[in-house]
N, C-alpha and C positions, 0 to 999 in steps of 0.2 A: 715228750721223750727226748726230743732233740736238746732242749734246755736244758735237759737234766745231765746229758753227754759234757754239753758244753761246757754244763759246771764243774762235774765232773775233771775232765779234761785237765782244763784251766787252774783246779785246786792244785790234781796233782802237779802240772809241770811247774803252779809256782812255787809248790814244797819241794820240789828239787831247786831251786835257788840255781835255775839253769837260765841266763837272760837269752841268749843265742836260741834257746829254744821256745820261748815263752813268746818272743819277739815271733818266732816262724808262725806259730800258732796262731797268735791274733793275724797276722797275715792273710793267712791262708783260711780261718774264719772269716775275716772281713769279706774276702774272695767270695764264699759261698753264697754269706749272709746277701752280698751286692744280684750276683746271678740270681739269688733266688726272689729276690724284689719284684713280684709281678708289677705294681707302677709302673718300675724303673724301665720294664719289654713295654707298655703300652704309647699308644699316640698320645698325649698332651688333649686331645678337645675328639677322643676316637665318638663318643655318644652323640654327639652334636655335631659332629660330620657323619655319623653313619645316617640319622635323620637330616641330614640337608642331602645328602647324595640319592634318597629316596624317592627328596622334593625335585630335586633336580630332575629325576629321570621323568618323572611323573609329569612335569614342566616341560618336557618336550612335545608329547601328544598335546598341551594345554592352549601351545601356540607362541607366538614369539616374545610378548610380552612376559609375560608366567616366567619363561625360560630364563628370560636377562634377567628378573628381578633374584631366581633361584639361584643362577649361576652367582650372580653379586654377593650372595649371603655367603656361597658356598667357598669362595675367594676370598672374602672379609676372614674366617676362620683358618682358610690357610696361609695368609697372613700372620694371623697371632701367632701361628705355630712358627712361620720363619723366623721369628723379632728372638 
């Protein structure tokens, strides 16, 4: 339904040969279409840190070793995400 507004839309303001207007539209489309991008809300690596933060906590009762190696995995991905 959304598609079909937008064609909609889109036909009519360019059959008025209104550029000021047609200009605002894709605009303010872009706008929507960008907010509505679940992607674009999510974490970059959210699956593979929600399982390392798991391991991680699990890795404390495990002992000290378990812990570093968990922590280090868990570091290594929030890493890729800073770059």
């Amino acid at each position: 339904m959304a598609a079909f507004e937008y064609e909609l839309l889109s036909g009519l303001i360019l059959g008025c040969n209104n550029s000021e207007m047609a200009k605002a539209f894709q605009t303010y489309a872009s706008r929507l279409f960008w907010h509505r991008n679940v992607r674009r809300w999510q974490a970059p690596h959210a699956g593979r840190t929600r399982a390392q933060v798991a391991k991680l906590i699990e890795a404390v009762a495990a002992g000290p070793e378990s812990f570093r190696a968990a922590l280090f995995d868990y570091l290594h991905t929030l890493k890729l995400t800073w770059r």
